[in-house]
N, C-alpha and C positions, 0 to 999 in steps of 0.2 A: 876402692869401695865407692858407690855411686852415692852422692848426696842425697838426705832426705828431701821429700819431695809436699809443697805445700799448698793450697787452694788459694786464691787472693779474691773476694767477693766484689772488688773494686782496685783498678790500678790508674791512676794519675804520673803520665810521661814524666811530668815535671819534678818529681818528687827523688829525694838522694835514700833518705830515710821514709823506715815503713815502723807503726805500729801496728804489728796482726792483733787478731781476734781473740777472745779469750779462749776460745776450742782451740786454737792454733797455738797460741802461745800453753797451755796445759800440756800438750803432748809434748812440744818442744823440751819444758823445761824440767816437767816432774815425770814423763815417761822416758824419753827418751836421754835425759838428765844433761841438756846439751847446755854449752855454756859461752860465754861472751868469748868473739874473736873463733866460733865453731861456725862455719859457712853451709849453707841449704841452698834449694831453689825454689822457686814460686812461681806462678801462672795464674793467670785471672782468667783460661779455660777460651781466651778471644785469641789467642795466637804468640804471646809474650810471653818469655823465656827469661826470670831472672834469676841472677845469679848475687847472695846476698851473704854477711856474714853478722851473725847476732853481738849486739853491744849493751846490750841490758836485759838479763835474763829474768825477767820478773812474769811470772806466774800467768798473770791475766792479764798484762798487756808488751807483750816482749817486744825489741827494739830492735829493729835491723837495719844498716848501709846498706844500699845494692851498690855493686859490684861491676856489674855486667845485663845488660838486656838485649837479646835475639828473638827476633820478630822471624818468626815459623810461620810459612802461608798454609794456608790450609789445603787441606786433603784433596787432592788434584781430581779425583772422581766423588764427584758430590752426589751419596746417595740416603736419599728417604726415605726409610719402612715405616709406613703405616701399620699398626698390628693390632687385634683385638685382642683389649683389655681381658685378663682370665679370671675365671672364679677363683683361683690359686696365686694366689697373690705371689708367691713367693717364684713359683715359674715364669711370670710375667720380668720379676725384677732380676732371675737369672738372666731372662734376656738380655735385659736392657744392660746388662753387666760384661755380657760376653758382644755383643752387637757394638759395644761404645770400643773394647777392646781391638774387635774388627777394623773399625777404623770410619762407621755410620759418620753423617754429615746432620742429620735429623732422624728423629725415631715420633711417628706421633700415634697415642694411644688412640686407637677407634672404637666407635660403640657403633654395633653394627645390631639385624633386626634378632641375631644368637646371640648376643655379647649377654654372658649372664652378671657379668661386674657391671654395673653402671657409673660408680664412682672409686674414684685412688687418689691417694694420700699423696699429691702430685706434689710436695715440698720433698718426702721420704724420697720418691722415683727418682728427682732430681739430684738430691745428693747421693744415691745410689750412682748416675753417671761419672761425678767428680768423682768420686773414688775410683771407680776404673777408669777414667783418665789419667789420675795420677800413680796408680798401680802400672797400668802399662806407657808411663814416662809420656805422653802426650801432651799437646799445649791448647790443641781445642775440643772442649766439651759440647757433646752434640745437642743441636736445639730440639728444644720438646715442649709445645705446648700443650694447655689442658684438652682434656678430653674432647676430642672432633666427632660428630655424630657423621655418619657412613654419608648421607646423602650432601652433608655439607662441603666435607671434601671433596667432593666432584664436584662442584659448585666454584670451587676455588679457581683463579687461573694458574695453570703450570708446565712449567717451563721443561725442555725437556722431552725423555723417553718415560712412558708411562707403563705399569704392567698393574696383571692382578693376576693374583696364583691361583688356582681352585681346584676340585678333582670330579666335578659334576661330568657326567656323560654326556651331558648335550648343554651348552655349547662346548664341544671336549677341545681342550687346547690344541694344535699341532707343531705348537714347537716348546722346546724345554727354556727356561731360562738361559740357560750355558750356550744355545744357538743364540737367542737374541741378543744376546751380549755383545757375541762376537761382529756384529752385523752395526757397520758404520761407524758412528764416534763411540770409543768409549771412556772417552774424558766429559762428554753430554751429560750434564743433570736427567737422576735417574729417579723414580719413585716405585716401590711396586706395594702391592695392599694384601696383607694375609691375615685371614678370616678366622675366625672364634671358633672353637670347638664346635664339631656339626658343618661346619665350612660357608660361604656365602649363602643366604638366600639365592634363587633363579632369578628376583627381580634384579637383585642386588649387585649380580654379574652381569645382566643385561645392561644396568644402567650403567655400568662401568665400561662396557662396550660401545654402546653408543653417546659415550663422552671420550671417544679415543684411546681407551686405555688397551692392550694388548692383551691377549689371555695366555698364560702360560701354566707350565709344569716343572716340579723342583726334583722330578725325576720320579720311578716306578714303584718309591714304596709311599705309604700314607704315613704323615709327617705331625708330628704335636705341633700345636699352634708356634710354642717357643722354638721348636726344633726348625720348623717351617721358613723363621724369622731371620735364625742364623743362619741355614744352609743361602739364604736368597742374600744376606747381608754379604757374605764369601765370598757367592760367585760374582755379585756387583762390584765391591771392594776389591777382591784380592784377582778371581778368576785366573 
């Protein structure tokens, strides 16, 4: 049976012994009712891997040895989705839930000229990713800043293969995502940008064109924003 599996908000090399957090220590010791000389793991979501066993079970401030620490490099194809924040809050945090599970390297929420959310609860989203890092046994949790306005992003330098998904007639993409993929590195830093219910502005896709970005399609049927998110996280990620 695979050890419980735990957040670390801070980890210091140096150290033998950890006191986790009071969230942490609470499940540990009154849910899960584990007890001193019971062994877990822990991650601080940067790449560290430790292996620890509890020596003081107390409530709100538990006491652990580590054991063991493996240092996990990260995710050999480092990929970006940009994605418009939704008015449905809850579809948006599906994403970011099955996207982190995927195996994303960054997720950053856009507010674009349709974005009908203009603000989220970006400490909530955030630990919404820790948990599906540590639900699917991962050691690093993908970076996500706050909220990026559409025009600013392009504004950024980035490094890398650039896309943006869209379904507008003109400029009509002509190739899918699943051909660009295939085409050159695909160990390359990758970003691609999918748009808010209603789909990009015209200007919106211009601008992203004439800042390099590539125009593609995530294939023949019309796709929910969250759904949009994960088919493009797949093919970058796993394809």
């Amino acid at each position: 049976m695979a050890l419980p599996f735990f957040y670390l908000t801070a980890y210091n090399p140096s150290e033998t012994e950890l006191t986790l957090d009071e969230d942490n220590s609470r499940h540990i010791v009154q849910v899960l009712r584990m007890q001193p000389g019971d062994g877990l793991r822990l991650t601080d979501g940067k790449g560290n891997l430790l292996t620890a066993v509890i020596t003081e079970d107390h409530k709100k401030k538990c006491r652990v040895r580590i054991g063991s620490v493996v240092r996990r490099p990260p995710p050999e194809r480092k990929v970006t989705v940009a994605i418009s924040l939704l008015k449905n809050a809850s579809r948006f945090e599906w994403f970011l839930e099955k996207a982190t599970e995927i195996g994303v390297s960054g997720i950053v929420p856009l507010l674009c000229e349709r974005t009908e959310k203009q603000h989220a609860r970006i400490d909530r989203l955030r630990s919404i990713l820790v948990s599906a890092m540590l639900q699917s046994q991962q050691a690093w949790v993908p970076e996500m800043p706050e909220p990026v306005a559409f025009s600013e992003l392009l504004g950024r330098p980035q490094a890398g293969r650039r896309y943006i998904a869209h379904c507008l007639e003109a400029p009509r993409p002509t190739a899918s995502l699943a051909e660009w993929r295939n085409r050159g590195d695909d160990r390359a830093s990758q970003l691609i940008l999918i748009g808010p219910e209603g789909d990009f502005s015209p200007k919106e896709i211009e601008a992203a064109l004439e800042n390099g970005f590539l125009p593609v399609t995530l294939g023949d049927n019309r796709l929910r924003t969250e759904t949009a998110g994960v088919v493009a996280a797949t093919l970058l990620c796993i394809g």
